[in-house]
Structures are given as C-alpha cells and as structure tokens.
C-alpha positions in Angstrom: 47.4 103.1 44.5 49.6 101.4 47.1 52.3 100.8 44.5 52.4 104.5 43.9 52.5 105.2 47.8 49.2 106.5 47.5 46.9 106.4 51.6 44.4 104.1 51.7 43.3 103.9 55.2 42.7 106.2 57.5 45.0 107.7 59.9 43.2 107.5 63.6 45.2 109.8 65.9 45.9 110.1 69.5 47.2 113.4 70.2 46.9 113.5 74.7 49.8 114.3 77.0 51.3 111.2 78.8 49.7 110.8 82.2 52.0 110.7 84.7 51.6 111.3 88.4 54.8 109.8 89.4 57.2 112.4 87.9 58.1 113.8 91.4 59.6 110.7 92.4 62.3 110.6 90.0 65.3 110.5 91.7 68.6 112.3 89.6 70.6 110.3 92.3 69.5 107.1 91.0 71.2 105.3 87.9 68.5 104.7 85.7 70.9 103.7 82.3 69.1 100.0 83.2 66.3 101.8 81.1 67.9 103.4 78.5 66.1 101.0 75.8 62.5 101.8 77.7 63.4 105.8 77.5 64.2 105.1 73.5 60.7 103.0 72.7 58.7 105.3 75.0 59.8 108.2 73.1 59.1 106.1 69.9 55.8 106.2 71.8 55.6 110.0 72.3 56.6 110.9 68.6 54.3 108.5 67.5 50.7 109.5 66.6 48.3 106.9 65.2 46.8 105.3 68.1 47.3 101.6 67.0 50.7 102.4 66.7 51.3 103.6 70.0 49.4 101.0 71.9 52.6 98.5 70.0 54.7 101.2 71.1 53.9 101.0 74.7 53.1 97.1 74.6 56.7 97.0 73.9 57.6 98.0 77.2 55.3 95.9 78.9 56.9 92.9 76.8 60.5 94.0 78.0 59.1 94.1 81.2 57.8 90.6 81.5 61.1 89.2 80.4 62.8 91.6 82.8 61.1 91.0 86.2 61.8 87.1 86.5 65.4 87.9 86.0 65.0 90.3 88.3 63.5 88.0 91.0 66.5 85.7 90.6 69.0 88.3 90.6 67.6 89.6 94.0 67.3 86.4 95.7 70.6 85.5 94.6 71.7 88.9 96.1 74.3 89.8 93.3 75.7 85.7 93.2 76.1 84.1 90.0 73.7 82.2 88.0 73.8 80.4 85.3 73.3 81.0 81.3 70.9 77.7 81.4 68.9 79.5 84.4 68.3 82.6 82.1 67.5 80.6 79.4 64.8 79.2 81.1 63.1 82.4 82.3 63.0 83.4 78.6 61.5 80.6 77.1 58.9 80.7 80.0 57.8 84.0 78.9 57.9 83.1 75.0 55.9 80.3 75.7 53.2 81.6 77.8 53.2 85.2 77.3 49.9 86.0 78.7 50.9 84.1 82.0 54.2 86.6 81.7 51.4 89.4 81.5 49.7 88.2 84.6 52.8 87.7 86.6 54.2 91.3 86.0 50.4 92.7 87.1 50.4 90.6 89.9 54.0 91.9 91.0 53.4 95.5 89.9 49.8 96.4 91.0 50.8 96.7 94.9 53.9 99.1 94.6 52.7 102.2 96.4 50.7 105.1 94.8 49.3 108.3 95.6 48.7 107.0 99.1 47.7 103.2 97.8 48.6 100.9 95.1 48.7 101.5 91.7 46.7 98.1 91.7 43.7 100.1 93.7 44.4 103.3 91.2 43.9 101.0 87.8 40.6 99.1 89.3 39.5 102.9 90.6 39.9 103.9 87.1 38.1 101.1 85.3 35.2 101.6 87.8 35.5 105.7 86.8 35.8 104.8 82.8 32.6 102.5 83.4 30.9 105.2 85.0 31.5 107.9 82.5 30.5 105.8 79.3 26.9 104.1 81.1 25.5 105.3 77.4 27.9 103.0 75.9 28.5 100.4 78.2 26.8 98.5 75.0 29.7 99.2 72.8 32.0 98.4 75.3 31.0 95.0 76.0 30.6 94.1 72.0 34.4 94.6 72.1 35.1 93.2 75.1 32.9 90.0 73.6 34.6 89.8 70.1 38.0 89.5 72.7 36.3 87.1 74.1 36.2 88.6 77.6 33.6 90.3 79.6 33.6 92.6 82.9 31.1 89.7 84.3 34.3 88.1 85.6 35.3 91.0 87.7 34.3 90.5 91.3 36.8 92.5 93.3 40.8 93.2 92.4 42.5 90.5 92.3 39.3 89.2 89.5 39.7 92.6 88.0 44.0 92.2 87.7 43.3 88.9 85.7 40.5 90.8 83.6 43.0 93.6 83.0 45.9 91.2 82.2 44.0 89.7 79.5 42.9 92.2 77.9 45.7 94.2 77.5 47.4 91.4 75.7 44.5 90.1 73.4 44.2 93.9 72.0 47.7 93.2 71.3 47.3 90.2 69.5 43.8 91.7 68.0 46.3 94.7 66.1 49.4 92.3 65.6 47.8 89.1 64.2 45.9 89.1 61.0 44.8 85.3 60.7 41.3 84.5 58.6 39.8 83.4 61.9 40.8 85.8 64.3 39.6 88.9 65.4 41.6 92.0 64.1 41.9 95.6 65.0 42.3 98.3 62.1 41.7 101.6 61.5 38.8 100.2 58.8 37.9 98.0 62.4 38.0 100.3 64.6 34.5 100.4 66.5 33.8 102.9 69.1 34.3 100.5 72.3 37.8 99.9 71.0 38.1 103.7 70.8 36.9 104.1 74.2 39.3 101.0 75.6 42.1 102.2 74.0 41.9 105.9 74.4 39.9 106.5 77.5 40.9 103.8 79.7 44.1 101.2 78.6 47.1 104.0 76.8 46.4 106.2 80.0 46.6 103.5 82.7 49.4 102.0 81.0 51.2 105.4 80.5 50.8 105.6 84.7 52.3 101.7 85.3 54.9 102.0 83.3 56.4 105.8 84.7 55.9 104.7 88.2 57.7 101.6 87.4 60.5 103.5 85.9 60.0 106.2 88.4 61.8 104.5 91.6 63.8 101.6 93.1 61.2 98.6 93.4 61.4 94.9 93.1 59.6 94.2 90.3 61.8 95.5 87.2 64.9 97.2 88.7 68.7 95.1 88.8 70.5 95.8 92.0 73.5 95.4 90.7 75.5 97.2 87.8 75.7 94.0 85.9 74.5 90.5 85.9 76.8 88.1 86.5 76.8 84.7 85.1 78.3 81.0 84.2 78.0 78.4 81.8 76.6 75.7 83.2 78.5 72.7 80.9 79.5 69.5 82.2 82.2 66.9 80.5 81.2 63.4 81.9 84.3 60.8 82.1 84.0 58.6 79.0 
C-alpha cells in the first residue's frame, strides 16, 4: 500500500484561525525584511493542516529564534561594533549543544515584553491556569501525557517555575514528534491520546501563535538586529615562527 502511495494513517487536522492580539502594533514604518524567512515558515504554518505538522512548523520559528536572540544580545551591546566570526561561532554551537537551555533563555527573555497591559509572561501562565480550568474532567489525561514527557504541573509554583515548566515542554513535544528511537516516547497520529490533543490544540499552537506575532509585531530586545547588517571579522592570528 505505501509503495503504491496508498494512506495509511490518519490525517488529524487543525483547522483554527491564528490568534493574534498584537496585530495593531505592527508598525508599516518599521523594516521588518529581518523576518522575511519567519513570514515564509509561518505561512508554511498557515497553509499547513495536519496538526503535528504545524506544531514543526511553528517550532521552526522558535528554533530560529533561539539562535537569533544571543546574536542579538551581542549585537546590541556592542551597539553596531564589530565582532568576530569566532564570537558567532560560539553562540551557535551553544544553542546546538544545549537546545533546551536555548529554549529557556529565549522564554526567560521573551515572557516580560509588554502585553495587553502586562507581560506576555503573565498572559501564557493566565492561560495555562484558564486551559486547566476548562478541562478539570480531564486533568487525568493531561497529566498521563505530561508523565510519559516526563514532566508534571507539580513543579509549577508561581511564574518563573511555570516559564521553566513551559520551556520544557514545548521542546520535549518536539522531540516526542521528531524522534522515533525504540526507547523514546513518540507522538503520531496512531499516538495521539486525548491530553496531547488538548496540549497541542487547546493550550501550546495558540500560546505560541500569540509569542511569536508579538515578537515579530514590534522593536524589542530579544529577537530584533538594530542595525541593517551585522558586521564582522575574522579573528586569525599568524604567530612569528
């Protein structure tokens, strides 16, 4: 059957509008062609409709922002001066080789830029409180998936407990759709159990559909360049024989 092209899984689909509550902050005055690649995968995203698809889809983004903001941060506080190739360098293989520390940092950075009269930090936990809330008839299913990611809301205490919890998450769903070892965990559409649904779905594509247009939406610190371009060196050295 697969030789032939023939379907033998099931297509799950996620059909809801992006959320986004930042859309009246978009500025035509501003340059955003620093985000031409996130406007091309986001409407990858959009056109998209099988949900384990899009959560890759919009996962890409958040990957491109953790690479992004460290470069930022040394772009800023070198106020458009020069660094060096070995310096970026660096901030890449930091990322590659801790990605869910990469994760973290771009949460802890993003989660106080302002929002609706807060933080978008306050929004997300507001939410997760208000998904909780809504499901207390399936707060069981949601804690068997949360288990088999080896997580649990038990850790949350207040935001900064709930950032970490978040963090995590997010990425280990990644891994839990991406990785298909004999001893891991994997997310399918033949695996796909109704507290991943309600994750996915009700809580994580919509909150990450809101971080990522308010990032894109205005000027901040976290994943914007000043500059037009970046400028850097090679940092060689030729010692005296």
């Amino acid at each position: 059957m697969l030789t032939k092209g023939k379907k033998i899984t099931r297509t799950i689909e996620y059909l809801a509008t992006p959320r986004n509550s930042s859309i009246n902050n978009y500025n035509p005055e501003l340059n955003y062609a620093q985000f031409s690649d996130i406007v091309q995968i986001m409407g990858e995203y959009v056109d998209r409709k099988d949900v384990l698809s899009k959560y890759l889809s919009i996962y890409h983004v958040i990957e491109n922002f953790m690479f992004k903001h460290p470069i930022v941060k040394l772009e800023r506080a070198r106020n458009g001066a020069m660094f060096s190739i070995r310096e970026f360098k660096s901030l890449y293989k930091a990322v590659e080789t801790n990605e869910l520390d990469a994760v973290k940092s771009l949460m802890k950075a993003s989660f106080p830029l302002p929002f609706n009269g807060s933080t978008i930090g306050n929004e997300v936990y507001s939410l997760w409180q208000a998904f909780l809330n809504q499901h207390t008839t399936e707060l069981v299913d949601i804690d068997e998936f949360l288990s088999k990611l080896d997580t649990s809301r038990s850790s949350i205490t207040d935001i900064n407990s709930f950032r970490s919890f978040f963090s995590t998450v997010l990425y280990r769903i990644r891994c839990s759709i991406v990785h298909n070892k004999e001893t891991e965990y994997h997310i399918s559409s033949e695996n796909y159990t109704n507290g991943c649904r309600l994750i996915l779905e009700n809580f994580y594509l919509p909150t990450m559909e809101e971080l990522i247009f308010l990032l894109l939406a205005k000027e901040n610190d976290v994943v914007w360049y000043k500059s037009d371009a970046i400028a850097l060196w090679n940092k060689t050295a030729v010692c005296a024989p």
